[in-house]
Each structure stands twice: as C-alpha cells, then as structure tokens.
N, C-alpha and C positions, 0 to 999 in steps of 0.2 A: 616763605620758603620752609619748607620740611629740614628737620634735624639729619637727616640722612644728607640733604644736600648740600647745608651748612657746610659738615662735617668735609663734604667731598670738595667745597667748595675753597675751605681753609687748605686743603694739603695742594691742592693744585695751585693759589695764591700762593703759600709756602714756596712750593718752586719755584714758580716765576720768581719772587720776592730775592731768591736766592742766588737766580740764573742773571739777575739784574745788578746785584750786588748788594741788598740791601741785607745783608747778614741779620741784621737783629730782629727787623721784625718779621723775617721771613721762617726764623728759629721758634719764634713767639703764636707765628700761625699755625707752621705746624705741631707745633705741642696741642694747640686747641683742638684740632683736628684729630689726633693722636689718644687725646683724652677720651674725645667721643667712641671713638671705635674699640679702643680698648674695655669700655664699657658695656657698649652696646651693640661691635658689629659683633658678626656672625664670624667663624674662622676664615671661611673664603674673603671676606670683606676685611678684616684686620690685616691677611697675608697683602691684600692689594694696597691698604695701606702703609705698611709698612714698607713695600717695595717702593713706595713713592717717597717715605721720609728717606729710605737708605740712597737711594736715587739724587733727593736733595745735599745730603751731606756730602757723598762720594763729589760731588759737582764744586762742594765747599774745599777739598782737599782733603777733607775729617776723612781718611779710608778706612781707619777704627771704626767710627761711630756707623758708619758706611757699610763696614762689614757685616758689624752687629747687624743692624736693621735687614740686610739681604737676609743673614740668615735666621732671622725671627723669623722672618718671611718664607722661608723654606721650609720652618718646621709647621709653622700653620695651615703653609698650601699642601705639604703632604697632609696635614692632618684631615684638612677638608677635603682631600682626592680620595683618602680610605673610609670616608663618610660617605661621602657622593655613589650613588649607581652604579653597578659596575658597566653597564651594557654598551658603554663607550661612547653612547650617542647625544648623550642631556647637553646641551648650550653650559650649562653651569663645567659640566665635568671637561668641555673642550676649554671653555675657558681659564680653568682650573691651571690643565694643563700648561696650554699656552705661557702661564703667570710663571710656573715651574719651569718652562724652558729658558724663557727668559732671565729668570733669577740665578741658575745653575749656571749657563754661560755668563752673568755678568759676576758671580763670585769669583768664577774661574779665573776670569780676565784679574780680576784684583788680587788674588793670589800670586796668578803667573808673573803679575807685576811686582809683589811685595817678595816675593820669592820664594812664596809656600809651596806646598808639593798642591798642584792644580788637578791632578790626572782625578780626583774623587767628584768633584762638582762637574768636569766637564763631563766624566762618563755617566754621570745622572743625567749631565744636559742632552748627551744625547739619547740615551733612553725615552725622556720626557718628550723630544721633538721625533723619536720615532713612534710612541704613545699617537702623539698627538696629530700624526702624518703630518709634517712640515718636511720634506724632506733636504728643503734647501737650510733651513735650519740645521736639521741632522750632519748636513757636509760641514756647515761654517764649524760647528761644535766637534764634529770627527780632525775636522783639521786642526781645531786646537787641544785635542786631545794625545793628538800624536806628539805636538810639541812639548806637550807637558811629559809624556814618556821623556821625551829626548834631553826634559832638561834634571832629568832624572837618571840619564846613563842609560837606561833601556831601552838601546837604539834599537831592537830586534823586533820588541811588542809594538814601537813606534812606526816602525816598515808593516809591520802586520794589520794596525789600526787604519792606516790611510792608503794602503793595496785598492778598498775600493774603489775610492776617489780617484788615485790613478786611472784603475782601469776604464774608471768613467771618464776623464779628464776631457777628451776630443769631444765629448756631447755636450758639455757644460759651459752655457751660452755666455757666462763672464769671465773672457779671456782671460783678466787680469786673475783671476781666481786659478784658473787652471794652470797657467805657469807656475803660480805660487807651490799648486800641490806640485808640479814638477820638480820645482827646485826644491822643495822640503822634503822630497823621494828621496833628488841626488844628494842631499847633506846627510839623512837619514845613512846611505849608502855608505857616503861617504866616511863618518863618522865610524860604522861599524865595521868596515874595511873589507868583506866581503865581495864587492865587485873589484876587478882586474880596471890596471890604469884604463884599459882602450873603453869597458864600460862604461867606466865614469866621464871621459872626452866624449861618446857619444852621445848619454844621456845627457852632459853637458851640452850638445850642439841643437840639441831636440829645443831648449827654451829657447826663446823670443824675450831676446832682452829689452826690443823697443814695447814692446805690451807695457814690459813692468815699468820702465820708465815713462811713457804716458799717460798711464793710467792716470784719472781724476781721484787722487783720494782727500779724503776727507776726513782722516782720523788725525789724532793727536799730533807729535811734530814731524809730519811727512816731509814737507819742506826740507828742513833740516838734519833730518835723517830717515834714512830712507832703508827699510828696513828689509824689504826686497834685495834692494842691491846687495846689499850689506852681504846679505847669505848668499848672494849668486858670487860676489867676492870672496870669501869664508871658502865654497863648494872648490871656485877656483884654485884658490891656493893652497887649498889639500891634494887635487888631483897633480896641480905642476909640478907639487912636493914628488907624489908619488912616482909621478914620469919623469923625472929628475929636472926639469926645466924648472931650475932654481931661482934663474930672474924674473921670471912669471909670475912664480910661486911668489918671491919677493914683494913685486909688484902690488898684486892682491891684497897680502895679508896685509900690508902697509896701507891701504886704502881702504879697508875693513876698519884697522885700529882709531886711523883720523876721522871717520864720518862716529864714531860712539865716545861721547861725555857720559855716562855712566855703565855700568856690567852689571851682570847679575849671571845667576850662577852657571849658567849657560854659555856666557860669552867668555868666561875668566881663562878655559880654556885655547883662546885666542894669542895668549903671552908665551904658553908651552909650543905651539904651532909655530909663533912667529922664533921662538927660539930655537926650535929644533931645524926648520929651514937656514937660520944666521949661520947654525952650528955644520949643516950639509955643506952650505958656501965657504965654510973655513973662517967667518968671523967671530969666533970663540965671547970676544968681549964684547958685542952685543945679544951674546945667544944668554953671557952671564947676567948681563943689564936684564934684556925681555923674563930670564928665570925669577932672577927677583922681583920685579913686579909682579908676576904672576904668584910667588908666594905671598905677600903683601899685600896683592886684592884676594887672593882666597883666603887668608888667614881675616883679613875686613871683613868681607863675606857669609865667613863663618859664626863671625861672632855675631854680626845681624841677623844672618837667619837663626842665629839659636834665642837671639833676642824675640826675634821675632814669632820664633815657636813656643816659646815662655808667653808672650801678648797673645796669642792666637790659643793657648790653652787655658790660659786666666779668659779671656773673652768668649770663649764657649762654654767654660765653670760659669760664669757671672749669665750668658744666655740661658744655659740652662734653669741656672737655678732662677731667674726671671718666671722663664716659661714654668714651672713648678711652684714659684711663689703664684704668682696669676693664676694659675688650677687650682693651687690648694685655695685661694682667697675666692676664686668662683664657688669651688666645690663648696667653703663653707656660707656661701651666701645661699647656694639653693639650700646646703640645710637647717641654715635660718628663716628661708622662706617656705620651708615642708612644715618645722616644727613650726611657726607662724601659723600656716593651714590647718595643721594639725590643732593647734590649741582655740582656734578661733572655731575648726568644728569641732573640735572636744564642747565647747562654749555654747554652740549654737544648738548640739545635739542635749544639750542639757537644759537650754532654753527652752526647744522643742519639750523635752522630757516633758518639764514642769509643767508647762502650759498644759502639756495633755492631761497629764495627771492634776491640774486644776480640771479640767474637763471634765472630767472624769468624775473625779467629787462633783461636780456642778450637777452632771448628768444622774448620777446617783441621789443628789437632794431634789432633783426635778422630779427623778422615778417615784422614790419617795412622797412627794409633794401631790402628783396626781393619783400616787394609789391613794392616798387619802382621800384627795378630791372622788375621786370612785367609790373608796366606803361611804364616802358624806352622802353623794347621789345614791349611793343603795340607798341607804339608810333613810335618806331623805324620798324615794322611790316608794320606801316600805312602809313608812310614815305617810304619806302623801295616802298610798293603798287605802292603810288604815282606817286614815280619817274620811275617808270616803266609803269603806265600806260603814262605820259607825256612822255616821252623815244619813246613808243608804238603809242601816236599821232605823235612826232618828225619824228618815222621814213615814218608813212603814208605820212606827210605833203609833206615831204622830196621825196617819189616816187610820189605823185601825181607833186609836183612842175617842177621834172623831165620829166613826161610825157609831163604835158603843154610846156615846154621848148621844147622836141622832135618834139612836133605838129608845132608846130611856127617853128621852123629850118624848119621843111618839108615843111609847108606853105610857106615859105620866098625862098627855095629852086626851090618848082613850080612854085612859081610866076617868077622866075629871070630866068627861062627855058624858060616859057611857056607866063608868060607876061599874061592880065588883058583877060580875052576869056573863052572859055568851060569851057575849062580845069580845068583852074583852079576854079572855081566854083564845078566842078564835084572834082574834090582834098580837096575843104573844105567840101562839104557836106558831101565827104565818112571819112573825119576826124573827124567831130561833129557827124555822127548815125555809130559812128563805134564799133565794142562791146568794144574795149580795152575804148573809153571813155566812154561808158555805165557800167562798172566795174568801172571805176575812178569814175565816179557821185555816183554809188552805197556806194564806199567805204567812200569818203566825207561826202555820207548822214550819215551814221553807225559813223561818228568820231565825225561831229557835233552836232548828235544826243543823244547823250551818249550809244550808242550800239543799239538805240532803233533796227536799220537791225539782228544785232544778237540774240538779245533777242526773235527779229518772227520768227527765225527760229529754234531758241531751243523750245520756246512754242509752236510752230505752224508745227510740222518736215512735216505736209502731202502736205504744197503746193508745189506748180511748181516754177522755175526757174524763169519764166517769172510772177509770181505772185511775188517773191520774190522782184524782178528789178522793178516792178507798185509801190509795197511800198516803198522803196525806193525812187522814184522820188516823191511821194506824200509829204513821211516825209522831203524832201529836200526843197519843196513849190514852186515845177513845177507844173503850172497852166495845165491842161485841154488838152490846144487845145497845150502848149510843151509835153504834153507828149503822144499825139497821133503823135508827130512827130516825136521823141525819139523811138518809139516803134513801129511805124508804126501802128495804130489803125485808128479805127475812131471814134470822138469823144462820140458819143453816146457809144461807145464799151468802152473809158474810162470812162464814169459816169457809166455805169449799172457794171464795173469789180470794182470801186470803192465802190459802193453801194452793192457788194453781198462781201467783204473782208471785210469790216465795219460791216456787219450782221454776218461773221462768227467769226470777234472779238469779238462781243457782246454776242454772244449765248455760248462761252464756256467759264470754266473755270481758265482762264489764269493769274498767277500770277499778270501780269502787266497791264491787261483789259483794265484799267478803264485808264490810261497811252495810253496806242496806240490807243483809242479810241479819244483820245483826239488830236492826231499827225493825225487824220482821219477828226477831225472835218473839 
C-alpha cells in the first residue's frame, strides 16, 4: 500500500475508531494520518484531511478542537480554490468546492450552536454551494443563514435572505423543508412586527402542522425536542399576544418554555414574551418571576458568549499563527532545499570546471606531444632523405670507381700484350671517346652537380641525346677544345651549340633558369 493511502487509510480508521467509541486509539490514528499530510499532502489534500480530523473530534464533543480543524480546513481549501483554474470546470476545482460548502455550513452549525455570530460562515456557504451549483445545498445554507440574522436581531436582512426560498417554497419537493421556510417567514415577521395581526393568522393557517410533525427526522434530539414545533409555538404566541387572545397566547408560550432544557441567545427572549403576555392577563407576579429569569439567563448568556468570544479569538490567534508557523517552516525548508541545489551545483559546476581544465592541460600535453612526434617524423623524413640520397651517390661513386678500375685492367692488360705501339694508343683513345665513358662523365657531372643533368631534362624533355651529353660536359667544366674531342665536333660547333642552349635556357620558363644559366656561364 502506497503512503498516500496509508495516510488516507488512518484518518478514515480514526473515525470509525472514534464513532465506535475507542477514544484513544482512534486519536493515536489520526495524529498518524495527520502527520502524513501535513508533510506531504498537497493543500487540497491537507484541507480534506483535516475536515475529516475536525469531523472526528466534533463527533468526540471536542467542539474546540472541532472548530479548529473545520477551520484550518477552510483556510487551505480557499487557498487551493485561488490556486486551482479558474475556468470552473476541473474535477479538482468542483471538488474543491464541494469540500468549501461543506465545511462553511458545518462551522456554521457549530457556531449557531456555541452561540457565535454564524451569519459569516454560512454566507461563504452559500456562496461556495452557489460556485459550486448545488442549489439544494444553496437553500439548506440560505435557510440557515437567515437564522443566524435573526439570532442576531436583524430580523429585516433575515426576511430578505430567505424571500427566495419562500417564493420558491410550493416547488420544493421536501415538504418538511418548505413549512420550515414558512414558519421561519412567519417568526421572522413576527419578530419584526411589521405585518398586521390578520397577516400573521393567515400566514399562520398557510403551515401544515401534521408535515412538521411527521416528518422522519434524523438529527440530533428530535424526539425530545422538536424544534419545528417549538417556533410554530413561539410564532403562535406572538400573534395571540398581538390579537389579544391571551389564553392562546398563554397556552403557546408555556408549551414553548417546557419542550427547551437549554437557551441560547435566540430563545432567552422567550421569558420577556412570556412575561409581557402574564402582565397583558393582569398577573403582575408571574410577568415579575418570567423577568427575572429572563435577566438571569441573559446575564448567563452573556458572560458565555463573551467567554466564548475570548475562546474563539484565542483559537483563531493560535490557528493562524499555526498556519504561518507551517508556511514559514515550509517556506524555509524549500530554502534549504534551493541553497542544497544550489551548493551541490555550485560543487558540481566546479567538478565539471576542473575536469575540464584537466582536459585541457591533457589536451595541450598531447598537442605538444604530437607536434613533436611530427618534428621527430620530419626530421626523421629528412634524414631518411638524406641517407638515401648519400646511399644513391655511394652507389654511383661506387659503379663509376668500378668502371675506372675495369678501364685500367684493360689498359694494363694491352699494354702487357701489345707493348708501347699502335695499338695500344688506338686501345686508349677508344677507352677515353667510348660512349660507356661518355655516360660515366655524364653521370659524374649530374652527381657532382646536384642533379643539375636531371633537372634539364625534366625542365627541358625536347632536346636531343647528344644535346643532353654537351651539358653535361659543360656543367662538368670541359673546356672547349675537350669537348669537341669528347664528342667529336669542331670547336666553333662547340661555341655556336653552346651559345643557342644558353639562349634556349634563357628564353623559357624553367623553374631553375636562372641556376643552369649560371652552370652555362
């Protein structure tokens, strides 16, 4: 079972516990219940429960503690009614309602009985039950609202409050209802003296006395006092007073007096009635007996209800200031739970901070970390280069040094054959203009050179073979009249092929121009 229905489950146990007679533990459940919600319900949920502890107590006799609880109850359900929607249609806000009618007529009741001025709670009740369209509600609360005028001396606003209900009276399908409003017209009348004797004999003829006397009721001590009658006797014997039918009058008011063991402010004028009829009849010393009494309960009277207005103003100090300890101790619970949030993300944002700002440095020793790895790989790139272009002269050096060696064996080989003669003269010359050494000079030139051979011939792809082999020996710094002997030319054929490869470096656009022009000078 869920805590909500725990909760719900104690206060209606509470009742029962209470309506059974088990006073203690029925006190002990709803406190539990009580607990809960104070806690944890919502204000429309506390209003309900607190109308059910006040509901338990009033059933106890506790009408104080009774009170209390109705109206904690009253201040919560307004407060959850100007919360709520206005649009008048939500299940919550009817129900809201509904809780408001209810509690405003049953304060009333407890008031009208304690003998507080009632007229303020029932005219909310009925407000709330015409909110709330109950209109049958609206009458019960209209009706007692006029009584509370009346028990207030405003018999005029009290004719005026319950006019409708009259006028409605003949439609209003519970008879026993509708004499009541009749007879509480004719008292109302009666009291303010307004209508003429024949008035009030008629209005008097208009009730049905057998209604009010069979009616089934079921409130409080109907049996033994019958509260109907009571005022149809009261109406009575005001009117017979009036029309001077004094044994009438008698009759009544004496019949009024015996059916009531207690008064309250309303009825005490009942002693001045029955005394001033004694005193119409000529019996002086019962008009002075009924006076006395009559000063003697209003003077009682008095001093309870002023008792009771000192209890009722302490019990709304101590309610209120309830309902303001409870606010301010909520109030500061949420601001214990914001500054909570608050410090927890102050905390978390500073968690967050750090970490990043670790990240951050991390990130930056990483950045760090691979720009180096990227110098190392240049470097190691440019090294790598290196040792492979030096590799790539090792291995040239290396074939050319071979060559020359081969030349020399051969050389060394004709001469030990052939001996110092032609021959061998014809054996070296065809060893120095042979193409394999005219490739070895060529490749020499292009090593010592820094590629400058390879370089003309990727900038330059249109010439000749034997144009390529003239630069070559030029870049090498074979003079002239060696390399028309190299190539077999004649020297003027080496200036003028010099001089038009020199003009066709200069005339284009050749990355290294200005470079091989200079290997040209």
């Amino acid at each position: 079972m869920h805590r909500d229905d725990r909760a719900r489950w104690s206060l209606l146990m509470g009742l029962t516990e209470v309506a059974s007679g088990d006073t203690l533990a029925g006190r002990k459940t709803l406190a539990q219940g009580m607990r809960y919600y104070d806690r944890h319900g919502s204000d429309n949920e506390r209003a309900e429960a607190w109308y059910t502890y006040a509901k338990a107590y009033a059933g106890l006799g506790n009408l104080e503690e009774g009170i209390r609880g109705y109206t904690q109850s009253a201040i919560l359900a307004e407060k959850a009614l100007a919360e709520s929607p206005a649009n008048g249609e939500s299940p919550r806000r009817k129900r809201i309602e509904t809780l408001l009618v209810a509690i405003y007529h049953t304060l009333g009741l407890l008031y009208f009985e304690q003998g507080y001025n009632a007229v303020e709670p029932f005219a909310k009740a009925v407000d709330a039950a015409r909110a709330n369209g109950n209109t049958e509600q609206e009458s019960y609360s209209r009706f007692m609202l006029a009584s509370a005028y009346c028990a207030n001396g405003d018999f005029k606003r009290a004719i005026e409050t319950l006019e409708p209900l009259v006028e409605a009276a003949d439609t209003i399908r519970f008879r026993y209802f509708a004499q009541q409003i009749r007879l509480q017209n004719l008292i109302f009348h009666t009291y303010l003296g307004d209508w003429t004797p024949e008035q009030l004999l008629a209005a008097r003829g208009d009730i049905d006395l057998d209604v009010i006397r069979r009616a089934p009721l079921s409130y409080g001590r109907a049996t033994s006092e019958d509260t109907g009658r009571s005022f149809y006797d009261v109406a009575s014997a005001i009117i017979f007073q009036q029309d001077k039918q004094l044994d009438s009058a008698r009759y009544y008011i004496e019949q009024s007096l015996a059916c009531r063991e207690t008064f309250h402010q309303g009825d005490v004028g009942l002693y001045a009635l029955a005394a001033g009829i004694y005193h119409d009849r000529g019996d002086d010393t019962r008009a002075y007996d009924y006076m006395q009494q009559y000063v003697s309960v209003k003077d009682s009277l008095f001093e309870v209800q002023r008792g009771a207005q000192v209890a009722e103003l302490e019990r709304r100090f101590r309610t209120a200031n309830e309902v303001a300890l409870r606010e301010a101790s909520l109030r500061y619970r949420v601001w214990i739970a914001v500054l909570a949030a608050l410090l927890v993300a102050v905390a978390g944002a500073t968690a967050v901070w750090g970490y990043r700002r670790k990240l951050r440095r991390r990130d930056e020793q990483l950045s760090e970390s691979l720009a180096l790895l990227d110098s190392y790989r240049e470097s190691h790139d440019s090294l790598t280069s290196r040792l492979d272009a030096s590799d790539a002269r090792e291995a040239a050096v290396k074939r050319l040094l071979e060559g020359r060696v081969a030349a020399v064996r051969d050389i060394a080989a004709t001469y030990y054959t052939y001996g110092e003669g032609e021959r061998l003269m014809v054996k070296m010359r065809d060893l120095a203009l042979s193409p394999a050494m005219l490739a070895d000079v060529v490749d020499m030139a292009d090593l010592y050179s820094d590629r400058a051979v390879t370089r003309l011939r990727e900038q330059f792809p249109g010439w000749t073979r034997r144009n390529y082999d003239f630069a070559a020996l030029v870049i090498a710094g074979f003079s002239p009249q060696e390399i028309c002997v190299m190539l077999g030319m004649s020297l003027n054929g080496v200036y003028s092929l010099k001089s038009k490869l020199k003009r066709r470096i200069a005339e284009s656009d050749a990355m290294d121009r200005e470079h091989l022009l200079g290997l040209f000078s």
